[in-house]
N, CA, C and O of each residue as an XYZ file, in Angstrom:
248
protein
N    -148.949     68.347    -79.123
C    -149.932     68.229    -78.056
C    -149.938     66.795    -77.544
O    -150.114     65.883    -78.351
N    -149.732     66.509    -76.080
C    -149.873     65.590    -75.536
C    -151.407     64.985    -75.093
O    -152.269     65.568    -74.435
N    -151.453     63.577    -75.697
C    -152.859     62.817    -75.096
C    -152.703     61.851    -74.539
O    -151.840     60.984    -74.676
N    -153.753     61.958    -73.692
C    -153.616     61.091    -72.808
C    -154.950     61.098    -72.098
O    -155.499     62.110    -71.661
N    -155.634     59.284    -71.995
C    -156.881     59.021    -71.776
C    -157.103     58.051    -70.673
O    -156.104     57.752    -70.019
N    -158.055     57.597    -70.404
C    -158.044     56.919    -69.507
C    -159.472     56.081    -69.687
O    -160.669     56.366    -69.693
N    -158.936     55.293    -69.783
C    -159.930     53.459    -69.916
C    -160.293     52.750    -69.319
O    -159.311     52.008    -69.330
N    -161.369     52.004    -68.367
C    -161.417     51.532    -67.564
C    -160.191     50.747    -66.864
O    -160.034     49.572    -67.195
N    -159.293     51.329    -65.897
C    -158.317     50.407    -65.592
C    -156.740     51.029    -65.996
O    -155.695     50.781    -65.395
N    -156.911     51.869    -67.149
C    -155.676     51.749    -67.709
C    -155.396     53.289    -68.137
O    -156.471     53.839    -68.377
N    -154.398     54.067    -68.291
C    -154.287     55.140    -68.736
C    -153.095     54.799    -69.885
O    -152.002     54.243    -69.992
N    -154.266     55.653    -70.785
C    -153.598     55.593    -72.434
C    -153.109     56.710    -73.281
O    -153.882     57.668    -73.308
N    -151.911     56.842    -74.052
C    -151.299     57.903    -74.639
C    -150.840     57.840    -75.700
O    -150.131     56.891    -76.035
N    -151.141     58.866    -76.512
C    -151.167     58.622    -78.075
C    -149.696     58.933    -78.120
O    -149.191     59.952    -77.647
N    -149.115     58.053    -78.675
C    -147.316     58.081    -79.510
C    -147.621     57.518    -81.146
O    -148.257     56.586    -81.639
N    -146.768     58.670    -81.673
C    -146.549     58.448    -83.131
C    -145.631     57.509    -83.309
O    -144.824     57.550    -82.381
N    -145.311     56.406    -84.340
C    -144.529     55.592    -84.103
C    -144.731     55.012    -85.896
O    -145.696     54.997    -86.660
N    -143.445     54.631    -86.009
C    -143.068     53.777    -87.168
C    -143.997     52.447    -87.383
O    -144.329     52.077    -86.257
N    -144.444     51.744    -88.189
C    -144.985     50.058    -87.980
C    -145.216     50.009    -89.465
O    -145.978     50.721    -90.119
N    -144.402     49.018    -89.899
C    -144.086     48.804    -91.482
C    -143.817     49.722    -92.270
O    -144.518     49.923    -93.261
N    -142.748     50.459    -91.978
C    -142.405     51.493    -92.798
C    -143.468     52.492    -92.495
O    -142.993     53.454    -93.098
N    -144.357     52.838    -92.078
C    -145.711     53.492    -92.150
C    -145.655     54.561    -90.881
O    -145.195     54.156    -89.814
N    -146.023     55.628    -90.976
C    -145.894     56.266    -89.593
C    -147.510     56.384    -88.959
O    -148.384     56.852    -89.689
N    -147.763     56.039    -87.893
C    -149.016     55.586    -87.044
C    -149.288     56.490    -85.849
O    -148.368     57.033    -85.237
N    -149.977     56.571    -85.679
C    -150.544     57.077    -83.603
C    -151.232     55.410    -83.531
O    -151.842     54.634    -84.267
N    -150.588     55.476    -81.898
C    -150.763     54.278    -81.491
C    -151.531     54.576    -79.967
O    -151.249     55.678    -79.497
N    -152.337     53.841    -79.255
C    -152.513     54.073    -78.065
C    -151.266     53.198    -76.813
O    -151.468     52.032    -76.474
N    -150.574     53.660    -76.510
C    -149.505     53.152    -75.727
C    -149.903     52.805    -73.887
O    -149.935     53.891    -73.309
N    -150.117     51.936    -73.160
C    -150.099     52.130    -71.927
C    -149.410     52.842    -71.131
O    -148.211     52.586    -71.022
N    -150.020     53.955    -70.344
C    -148.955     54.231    -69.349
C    -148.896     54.616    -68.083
O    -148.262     55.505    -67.514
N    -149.774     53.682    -67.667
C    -150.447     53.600    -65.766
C    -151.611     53.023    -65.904
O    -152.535     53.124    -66.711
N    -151.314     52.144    -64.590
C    -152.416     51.327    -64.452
C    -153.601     51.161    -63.443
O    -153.146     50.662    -62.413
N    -154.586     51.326    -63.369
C    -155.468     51.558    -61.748
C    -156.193     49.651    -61.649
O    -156.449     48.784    -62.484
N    -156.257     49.736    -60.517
C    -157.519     48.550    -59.844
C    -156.523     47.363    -60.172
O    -155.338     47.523    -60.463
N    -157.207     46.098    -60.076
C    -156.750     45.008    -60.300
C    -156.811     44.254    -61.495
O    -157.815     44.136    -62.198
N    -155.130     43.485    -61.806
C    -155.492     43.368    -63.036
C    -155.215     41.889    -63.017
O    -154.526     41.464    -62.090
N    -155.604     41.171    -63.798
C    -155.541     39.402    -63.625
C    -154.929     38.701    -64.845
O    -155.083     39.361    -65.873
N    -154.103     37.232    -65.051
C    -153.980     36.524    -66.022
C    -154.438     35.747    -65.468
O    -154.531     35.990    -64.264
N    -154.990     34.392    -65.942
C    -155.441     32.951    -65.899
C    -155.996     33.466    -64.311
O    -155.356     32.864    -63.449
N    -157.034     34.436    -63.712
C    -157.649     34.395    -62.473
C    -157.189     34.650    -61.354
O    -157.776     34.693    -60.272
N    -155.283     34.961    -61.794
C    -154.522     35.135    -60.815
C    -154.036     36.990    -60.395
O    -153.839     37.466    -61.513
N    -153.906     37.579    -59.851
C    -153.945     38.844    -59.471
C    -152.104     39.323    -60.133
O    -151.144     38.637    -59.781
N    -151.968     40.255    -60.851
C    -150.556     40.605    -61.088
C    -150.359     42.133    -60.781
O    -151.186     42.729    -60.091
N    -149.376     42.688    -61.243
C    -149.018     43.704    -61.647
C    -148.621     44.070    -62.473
O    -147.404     44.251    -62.425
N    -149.382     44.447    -63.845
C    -148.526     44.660    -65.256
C    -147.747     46.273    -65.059
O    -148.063     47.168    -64.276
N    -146.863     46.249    -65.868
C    -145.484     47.012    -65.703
C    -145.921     47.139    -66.909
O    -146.451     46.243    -67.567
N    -145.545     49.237    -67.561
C    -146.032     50.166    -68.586
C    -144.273     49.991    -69.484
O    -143.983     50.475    -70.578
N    -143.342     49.132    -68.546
C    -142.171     49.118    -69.727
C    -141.690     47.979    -69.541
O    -142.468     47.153    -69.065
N    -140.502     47.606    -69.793
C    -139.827     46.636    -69.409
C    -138.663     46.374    -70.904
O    -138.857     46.636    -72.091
N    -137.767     45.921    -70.387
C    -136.255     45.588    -71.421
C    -136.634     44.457    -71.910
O    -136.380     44.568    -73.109
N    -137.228     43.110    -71.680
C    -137.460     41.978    -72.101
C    -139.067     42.003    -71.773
O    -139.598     42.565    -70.815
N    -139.725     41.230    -72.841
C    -141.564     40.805    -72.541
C    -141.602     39.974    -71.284
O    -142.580     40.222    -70.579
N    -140.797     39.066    -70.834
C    -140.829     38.290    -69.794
C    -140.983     39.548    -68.524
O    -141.013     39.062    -67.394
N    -141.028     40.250    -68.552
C    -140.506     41.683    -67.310
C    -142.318     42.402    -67.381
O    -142.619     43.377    -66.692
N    -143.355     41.693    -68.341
C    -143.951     42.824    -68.474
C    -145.252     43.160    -67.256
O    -145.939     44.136    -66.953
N    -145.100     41.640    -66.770
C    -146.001     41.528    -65.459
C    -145.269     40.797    -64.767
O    -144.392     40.006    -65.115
N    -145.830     41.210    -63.280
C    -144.925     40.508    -61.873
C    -146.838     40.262    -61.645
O    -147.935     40.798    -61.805
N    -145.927     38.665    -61.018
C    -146.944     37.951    -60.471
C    -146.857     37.863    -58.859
O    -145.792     37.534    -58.336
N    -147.945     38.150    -58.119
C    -148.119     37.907    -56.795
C    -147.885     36.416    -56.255
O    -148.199     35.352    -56.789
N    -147.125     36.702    -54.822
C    -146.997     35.644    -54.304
C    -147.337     35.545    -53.134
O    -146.585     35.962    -52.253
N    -148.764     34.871    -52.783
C    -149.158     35.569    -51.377
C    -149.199     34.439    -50.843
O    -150.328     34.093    -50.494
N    -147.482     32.961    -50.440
C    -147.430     32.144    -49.435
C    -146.720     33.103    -48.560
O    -146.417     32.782    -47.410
């Protein structure tokens, strides 16, 4: 059975997953609503990415 919730802002989904040898349900991101900010600045966080550097795009509004 698939879950899947939704949090102010964020939609969340339970994946079973390995973490220290240990098998877990985790809440995983996977869509995002409204605006989301670092240090006051407006981004777009991204639900994947190949490298952590990939995981938000920052706005550039010159």
């Amino acid at each position: 059975m698939e879950h899947i919730i939704f949090s102010t802002g964020v939609h969340l989904q339970a994946v079973k997953c390995i973490i220290n040898g240990k098998k877990q349900w985790r809440w995983v991101a996977v869509g995002f609503e409204d605006d989301s900010f670092l240090n006051g600045k407006t981004i777009n966080p991204m639900e994947y990415a190949n490298e952590s550097r990939k995981m938000i795009q920052k706005f550039d509004c010159n």
